[in-house]
Every structure is written in C-alpha cells, then in structure tokens.
C-alpha positions in Angstrom: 25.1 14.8 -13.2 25.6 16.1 -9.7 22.1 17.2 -7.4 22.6 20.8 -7.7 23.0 21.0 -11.3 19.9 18.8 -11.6 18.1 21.2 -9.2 19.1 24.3 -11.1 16.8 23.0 -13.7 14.2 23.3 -11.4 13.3 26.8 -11.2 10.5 26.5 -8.6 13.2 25.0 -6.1 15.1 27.9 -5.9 12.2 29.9 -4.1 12.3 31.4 -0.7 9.4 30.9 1.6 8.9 33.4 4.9 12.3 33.7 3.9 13.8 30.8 4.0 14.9 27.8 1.2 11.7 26.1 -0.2 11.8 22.6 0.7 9.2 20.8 -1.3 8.0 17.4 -0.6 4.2 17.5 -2.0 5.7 15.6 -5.2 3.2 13.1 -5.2 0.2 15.8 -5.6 2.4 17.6 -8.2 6.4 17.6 -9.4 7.4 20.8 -10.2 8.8 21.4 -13.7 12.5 21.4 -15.7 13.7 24.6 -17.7 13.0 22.1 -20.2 9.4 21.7 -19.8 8.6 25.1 -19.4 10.4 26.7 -22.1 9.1 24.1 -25.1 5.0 25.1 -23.7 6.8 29.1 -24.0 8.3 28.8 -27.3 5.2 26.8 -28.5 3.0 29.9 -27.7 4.9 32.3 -29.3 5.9 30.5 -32.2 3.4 28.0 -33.0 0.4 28.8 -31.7 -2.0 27.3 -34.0 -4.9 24.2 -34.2 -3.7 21.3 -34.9 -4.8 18.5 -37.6 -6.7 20.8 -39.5 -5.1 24.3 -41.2 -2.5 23.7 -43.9 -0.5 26.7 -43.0 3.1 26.7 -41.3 1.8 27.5 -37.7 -0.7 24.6 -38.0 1.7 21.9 -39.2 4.2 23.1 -37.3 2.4 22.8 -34.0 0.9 19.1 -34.9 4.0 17.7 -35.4 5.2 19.2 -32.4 2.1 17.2 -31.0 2.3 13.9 -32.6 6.0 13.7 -31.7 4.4 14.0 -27.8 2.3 11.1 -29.2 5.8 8.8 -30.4 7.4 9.4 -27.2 5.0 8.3 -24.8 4.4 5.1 -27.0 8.6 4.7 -26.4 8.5 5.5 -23.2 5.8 2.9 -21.8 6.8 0.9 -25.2 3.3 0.6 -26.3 2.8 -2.1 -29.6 1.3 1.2 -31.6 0.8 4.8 -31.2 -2.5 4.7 -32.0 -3.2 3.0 -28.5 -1.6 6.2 -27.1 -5.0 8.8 -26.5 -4.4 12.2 -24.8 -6.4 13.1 -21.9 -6.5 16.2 -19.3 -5.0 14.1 -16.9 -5.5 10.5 -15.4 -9.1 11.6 -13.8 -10.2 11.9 -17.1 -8.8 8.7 -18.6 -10.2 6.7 -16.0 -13.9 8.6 -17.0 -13.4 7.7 -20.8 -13.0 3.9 -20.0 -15.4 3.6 -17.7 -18.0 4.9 -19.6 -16.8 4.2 -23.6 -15.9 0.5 -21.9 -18.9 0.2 -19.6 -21.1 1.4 -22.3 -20.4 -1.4 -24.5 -19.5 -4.6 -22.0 -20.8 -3.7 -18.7 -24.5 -4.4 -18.2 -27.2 -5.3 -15.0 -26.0 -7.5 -12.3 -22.5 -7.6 -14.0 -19.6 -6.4 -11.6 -17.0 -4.1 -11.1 -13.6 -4.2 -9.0 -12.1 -2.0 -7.2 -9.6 -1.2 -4.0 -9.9 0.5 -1.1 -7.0 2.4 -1.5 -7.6 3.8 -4.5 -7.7 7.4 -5.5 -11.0 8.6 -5.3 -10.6 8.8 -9.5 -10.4 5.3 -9.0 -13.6 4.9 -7.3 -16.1 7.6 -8.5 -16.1 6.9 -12.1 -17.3 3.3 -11.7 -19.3 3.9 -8.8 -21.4 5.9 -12.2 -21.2 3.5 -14.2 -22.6 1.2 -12.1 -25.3 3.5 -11.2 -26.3 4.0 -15.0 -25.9 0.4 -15.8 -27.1 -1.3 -12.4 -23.7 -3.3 -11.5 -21.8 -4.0 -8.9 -19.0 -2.5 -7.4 -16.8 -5.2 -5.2 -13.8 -3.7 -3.1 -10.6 -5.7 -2.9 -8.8 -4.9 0.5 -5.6 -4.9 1.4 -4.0 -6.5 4.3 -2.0 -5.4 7.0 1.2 -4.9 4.9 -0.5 -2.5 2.9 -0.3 -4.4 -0.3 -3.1 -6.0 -2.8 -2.5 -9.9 -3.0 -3.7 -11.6 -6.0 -4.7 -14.9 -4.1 -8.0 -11.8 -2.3 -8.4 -10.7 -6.1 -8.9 -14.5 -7.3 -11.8 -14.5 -4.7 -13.5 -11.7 -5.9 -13.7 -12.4 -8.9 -16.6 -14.4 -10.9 -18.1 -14.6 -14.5 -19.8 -11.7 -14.1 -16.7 -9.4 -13.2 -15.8 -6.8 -16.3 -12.9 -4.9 -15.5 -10.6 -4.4 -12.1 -9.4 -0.9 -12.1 -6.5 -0.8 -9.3 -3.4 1.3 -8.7 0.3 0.6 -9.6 1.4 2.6 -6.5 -0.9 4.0 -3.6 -0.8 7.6 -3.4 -1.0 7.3 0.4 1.5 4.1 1.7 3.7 4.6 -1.0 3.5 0.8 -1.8 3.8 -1.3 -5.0 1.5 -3.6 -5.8 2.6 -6.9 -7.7 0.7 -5.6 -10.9 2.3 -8.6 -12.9 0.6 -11.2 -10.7 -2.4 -9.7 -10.6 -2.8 -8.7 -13.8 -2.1 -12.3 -14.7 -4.9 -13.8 -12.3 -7.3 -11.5 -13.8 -6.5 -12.4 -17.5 -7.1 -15.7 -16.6 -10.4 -15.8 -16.2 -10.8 -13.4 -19.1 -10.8 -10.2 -16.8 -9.1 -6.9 -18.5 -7.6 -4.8 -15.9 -7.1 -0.8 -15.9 -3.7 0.2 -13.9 -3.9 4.1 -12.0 -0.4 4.9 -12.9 -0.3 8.1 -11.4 2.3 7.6 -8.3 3.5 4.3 -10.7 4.7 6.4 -13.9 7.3 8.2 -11.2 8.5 5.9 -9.5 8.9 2.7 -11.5 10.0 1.8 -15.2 6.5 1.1 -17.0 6.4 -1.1 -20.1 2.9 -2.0 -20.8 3.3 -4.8 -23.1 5.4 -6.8 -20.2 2.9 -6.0 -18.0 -0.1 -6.8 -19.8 -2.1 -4.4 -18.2 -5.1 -3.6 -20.6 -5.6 0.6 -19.7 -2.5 2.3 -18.7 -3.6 6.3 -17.3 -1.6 9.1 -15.5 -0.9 12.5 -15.5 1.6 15.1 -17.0 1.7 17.4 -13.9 2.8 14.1 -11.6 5.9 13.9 -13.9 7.1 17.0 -15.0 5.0 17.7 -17.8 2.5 20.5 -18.5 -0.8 20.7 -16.3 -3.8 19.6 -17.6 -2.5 17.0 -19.6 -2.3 13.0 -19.2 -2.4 10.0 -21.1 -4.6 6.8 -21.5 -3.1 3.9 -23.4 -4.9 1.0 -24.6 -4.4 -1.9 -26.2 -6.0 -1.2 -29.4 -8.5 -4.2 -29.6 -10.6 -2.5 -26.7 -9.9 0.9 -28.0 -11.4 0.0 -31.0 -14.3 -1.8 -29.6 -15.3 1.3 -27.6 -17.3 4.2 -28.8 -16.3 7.8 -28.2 -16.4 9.4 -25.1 -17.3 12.9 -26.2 -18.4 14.2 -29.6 -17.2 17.1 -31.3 -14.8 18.2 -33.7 -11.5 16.2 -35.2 -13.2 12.7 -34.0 -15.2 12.6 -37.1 -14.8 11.0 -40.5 -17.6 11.8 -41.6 -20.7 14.1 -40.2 -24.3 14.1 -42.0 -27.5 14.1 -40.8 -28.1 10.8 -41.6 -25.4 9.6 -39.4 -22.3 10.3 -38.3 -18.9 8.0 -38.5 -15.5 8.2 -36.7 -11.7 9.0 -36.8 -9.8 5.8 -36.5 -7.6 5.4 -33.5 -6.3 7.9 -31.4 -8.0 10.7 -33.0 -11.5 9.0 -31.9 -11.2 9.7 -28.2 -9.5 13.3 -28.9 -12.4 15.4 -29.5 -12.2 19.0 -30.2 -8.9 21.3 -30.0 -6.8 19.7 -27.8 -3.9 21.1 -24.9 -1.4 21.4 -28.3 0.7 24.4 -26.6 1.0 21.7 -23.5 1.0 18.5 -24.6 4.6 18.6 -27.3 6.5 18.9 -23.4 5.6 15.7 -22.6 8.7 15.0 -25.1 11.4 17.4 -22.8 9.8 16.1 -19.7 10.3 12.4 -20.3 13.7 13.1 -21.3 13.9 14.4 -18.0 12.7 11.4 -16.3 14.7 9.3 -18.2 17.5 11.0 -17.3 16.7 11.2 -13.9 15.9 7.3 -13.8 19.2 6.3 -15.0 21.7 8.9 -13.4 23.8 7.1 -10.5 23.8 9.8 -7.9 20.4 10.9 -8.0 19.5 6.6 -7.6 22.0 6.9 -4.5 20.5 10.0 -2.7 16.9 8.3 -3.1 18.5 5.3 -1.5 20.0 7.3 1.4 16.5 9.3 1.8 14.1 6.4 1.6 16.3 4.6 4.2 17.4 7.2 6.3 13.2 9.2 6.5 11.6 5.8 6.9 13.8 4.8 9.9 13.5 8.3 11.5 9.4 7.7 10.8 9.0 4.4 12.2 11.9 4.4 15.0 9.4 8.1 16.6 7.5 6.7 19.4 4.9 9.5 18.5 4.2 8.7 15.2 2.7 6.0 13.3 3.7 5.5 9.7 1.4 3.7 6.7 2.9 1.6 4.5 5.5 0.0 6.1 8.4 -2.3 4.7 11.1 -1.2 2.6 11.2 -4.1 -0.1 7.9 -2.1 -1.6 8.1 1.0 -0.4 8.8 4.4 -2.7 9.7 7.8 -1.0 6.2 8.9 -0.1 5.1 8.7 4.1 1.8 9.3 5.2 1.4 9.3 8.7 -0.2 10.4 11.9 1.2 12.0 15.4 -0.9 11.5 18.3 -1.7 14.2 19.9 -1.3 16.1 16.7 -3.7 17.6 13.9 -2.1 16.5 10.6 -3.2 20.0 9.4 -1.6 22.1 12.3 1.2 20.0 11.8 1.2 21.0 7.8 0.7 24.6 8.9 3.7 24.9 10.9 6.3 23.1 8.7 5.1 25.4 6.2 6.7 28.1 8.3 9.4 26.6 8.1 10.2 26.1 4.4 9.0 22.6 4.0 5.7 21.9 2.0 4.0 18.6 2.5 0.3 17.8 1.9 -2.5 17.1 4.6 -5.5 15.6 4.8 -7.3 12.5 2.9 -5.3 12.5 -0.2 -8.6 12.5 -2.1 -8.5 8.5 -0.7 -11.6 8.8 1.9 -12.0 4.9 2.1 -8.9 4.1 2.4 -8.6 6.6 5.5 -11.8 4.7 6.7 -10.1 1.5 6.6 -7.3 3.0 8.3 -9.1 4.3 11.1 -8.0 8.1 10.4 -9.5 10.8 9.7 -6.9 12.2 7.7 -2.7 11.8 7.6 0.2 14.1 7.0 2.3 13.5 3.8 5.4 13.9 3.0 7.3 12.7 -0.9 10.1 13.2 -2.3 11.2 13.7 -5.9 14.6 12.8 -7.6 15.5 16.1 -7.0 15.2 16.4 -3.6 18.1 15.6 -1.3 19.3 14.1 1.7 19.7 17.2 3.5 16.6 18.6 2.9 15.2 14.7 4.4 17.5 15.5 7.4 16.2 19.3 7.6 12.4 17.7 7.1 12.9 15.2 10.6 14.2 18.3 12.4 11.6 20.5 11.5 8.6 17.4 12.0 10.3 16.7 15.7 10.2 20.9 16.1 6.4 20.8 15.3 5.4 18.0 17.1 6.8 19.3 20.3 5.1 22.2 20.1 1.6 20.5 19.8 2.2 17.8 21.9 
C-alpha cells in the first residue's frame, strides 16, 4: 500500500497546526489511531452498548463476543499457549501493579530481592519499589553500559537465591534500544528466576511471540499501538496466573460469594474485576490488523529504513547535539537527545510552531536521566506512518530552533 493511502487512515494526521501540516513524532508517548480503530469503539457504542458476561439479552452477548474476540486476537498476535493467559488491563502501568502485588503477595517475602534497570519506565520502578516496602525486600538496579544496552553477563551478577522476579524493558522508551531479551531471559530462568518484559515501546516495534521468548509476564498498552485509550494487556503464563490471587475484588471475578467465604473465576476472568473498557477493548482486533499490516507492507519497512538512517546520521553527525542510544544494529526510530546551549523544553516549544510535535522532558524515566547526567532530553519518534519528508522537514526545523537559542 503506498504512504499516503496508509496515512489517510489516519485521521489525526491530516490536522493543521498554527496553520500548517501536523507533523507528529510523539509516537512513542501515544500513536494516533486508524479509521479502523475508531469506528469499531463508534459502532460499539451505538449498537452494542451493553455489560458484558452477565445479561442474556442481544446487546449483552453481542458486546462480549465482540470482547472475547479482542481476547483471541491478542493470544494470535503474541501467539500465547492459551487465552486464558491473555488478562485485560487499563494499560501496561496497571499490569505491571497486578503482578507485582498478586505475584509479590504470594512469592516475595523479607530480605528476598527484586530487579530492576535503570532505564526503566518509572511503571517499571514504582510498583516494586511498593512491594518491597510492604514486604521488606530489596530492590537491585541492573545498569546499562555505555552502548545503552542491558548485558546478561551484569544480570548474572545480580542475581542470587533470593532474587524473585526481574522486571526489565523490551525496548527503552528513551534510547530507542533493544535489549537481547532472549539471552536474558534465559540467564534468569536458569537459576529459576521468572522475568516480567515492559513491552510498551517493544509491542511497536518488534514481532513479539511470547512462547519463543519465554518471558514469563508480557504487558503493554493499547494507546502505544493504535488501539483504544485506557486499555492494555498482561499475559501470563498460566502456571503463575494461577498461583496468584486477585488483584482487586469486585464483580465478574467471583464463582462463588457468601459470607462464609468467597471463591474465584478461573483464568482470565479472575484478574478482570468489575465492568470492564467493553466499548474499547473489541478495537484491539482492527488495530492489530493494522499493525500487522503495517509490519509486513514493503514500502512502509523501506521508508522506516530511509528515516532511521537518514535522522540518526543528521543527529549524531550535529556538532551541537548529543544523541542517546547510539548504534544502528539496535536502534528503533525513537531519538532523545540534548543541544547545548538549549532547553529541551524551549526547544519543544518552538518546533511546535512549526508543525512538528515531539515530547520533552524525563520521559517519566528520572533514573535513567540521573545516570545520564541530564536533567531532561528532547524526543523525537516516528511511527510507520510517518515519512521521510516529514524526517527531512523535522532536521530543518530542529537546526531552525537551535539557532535561534544558541
């Protein structure tokens, strides 16, 4: 399919700002959404707005299976073992906060420890700084070295018989890096380790298939590819699903409620309490059609070829500027950098004048802009559907702002 057919599915990207073409590079924050996307959540409200997994009526069943098809394609799409170890969640912050507490509250006790990087997300960091308040453990950091990359050789170090889960990303948020999950996964598992993967930045830009990888918890978020707002997904593999208690009580994670006691749904339903996001969550479907479709379509792979290439040089040749996360053999189409002389926010400001939205500031990833020595960096990321003209428009306009602060 050619670019701008692919872009005239994006309605957002047709908008004018101070009057001129909106160039939008703040993808990695959130990707804006097909015609797709946004017409199943419309057609779902109108038609089928009713609670799911409980009524009998038309509305009702017509809006779970709407739902539970959601539920199928995500299991195809990351090509889970089960759907049952497919749980929806408001986003990836709040997968992350269900393992770390349904997990911690079973196998994490005093003196035990927990690991972590420093250039995580801080969704990454906060919920098991928590846990290890409430339960007394450890947090250890893993660092990354000068290439910007975890190495599994610093993980084997850190860990010890005491260690109970790593929770690390599949792609930073800030240096646009992949990490070698595989190998770190596997030096984890060998000393009996279960490992939680932030696929936020990872579900984008890399084919995920969880059973190749391993990986134990799986999380990201709907609004990072496509999909509705407040909705993400957790999977599990379904022997620590099912060891885990329920993160929040409520409605539709029962089996059975008495005063006596209560017992719970089986898997999913068991983390999915109360009424659930069911006029947002069936667009998951349309949405990873759409970046399927985008994944496998020649001429969008060549343009993201040409843009990576072509902003990275532009970046790193600049005298002026200094780029994080550097090497191409890792490296997806998100720069975060500094200009000296520069605010990153002033910076922001202006470009925004000009058409072109990019994202300042700490990336909610405060250590990692600690270890960095910065106190905050300007981002800019690109989506399938941007192009290399708006790249080449980006550099002109960047070069335009930095010599009028400089």
């Amino acid at each position: 399919m050619s670019l701008p057919l692919i872009r005239a599915d994006f309605p957002a990207l047709g908008t004018q700002v101070y009057g001129k073409a909106l160039v939008y590079l703040d993808n990695a924050a959130t990707a804006q959404r097909p015609s797709s996307v946004i017409a199943c959540q419309k057609a779902l409200a109108e038609a089928s707005n009713a609670n799911i997994h409980r009524a009998v009526h038309r509305l009702a069943v017509e809006a779970t299976d709407a739902y539970e098809r959601a539920r199928d394609r995500v299991k195809s799409f990351l090509n889970a073992a089960a759907r049952e170890e497919i749980v929806f969640t408001s986003g990836a912050t709040q997968a992350v906060n269900l393992v770390a507490f349904s997990y911690g509250q079973v196998f994490v006790n005093e003196g035990d420890e927990i690991v972590v990087s420093v250039a995580e997300h801080h969704s990454n960091i906060v919920p098991w700084q928590m846990l290890c308040e409430r339960k007394k453990a450890r947090l250890k950091v893993l660092d990354i070295r000068e290439d910007g990359l975890l190495h599994p050789e610093d993980l084997e170090k850190l860990l010890s018989s005491r260690t109970k889960i790593v929770a690390i990303s599949h792609i930073s948020n800030v240096l646009g890096l992949v990490n070698p999950l595989a190998e770190l996964i596997s030096v984890c598992h060998r000393k009996g380790v279960p490992v939680l993967i932030d696929g936020a930045q990872g579900i984008v830009h890399a084919p995920v298939d969880v059973q190749a990888l391993d990986c134990d918890f799986y999380v990201f978020s709907g609004h990072k590819i496509y999909a509705a707002t407040g909705t993400g997904v957790l999977y599990g593999k379904r022997r620590w699903l099912e060891a885990m208690p329920p993160y929040m009580g409520g409605g539709e994670m029962i089996e059975t409620v008495k005063f006596s006691g209560t017992t719970y749904a089986p898997l999913p339903m068991k983390f999915e309490a109360g009424t659930q996001n069911f006029n947002a969550v069936p667009a998951w479907v349309p949405a990873l059609d759409c970046a399927l479709r985008l994944r496998e379509d020649e001429a969008v792979k060549k343009e993201q070829a040409s843009i990576l290439a072509f902003v990275y040089a532009k970046l790193t040749e600049d005298k002026r500027i200094t780029l994080y996360g550097k090497g191409l053999e890792h490296k997806v189409p998100v720069f975060s950098f500094a200009v000296k002389g520069a605010h990153h926010e002033d910076l922001a400001l202006i470009l925004d004048k000009m058409g072109i939205a990019v994202r300042s500031g700490q990336m909610c990833a405060e250590p990692l802009m600690d270890r960095l020595g910065v106190t905050g960096l300007l981002r800019a990321s690109f989506a399938p559907y941007n192009t290399l003209e708006e790249a080449e428009y980006f550099v002109i306009c960047l070069d335009k702002a930095i010599e009028m602060l400089v």
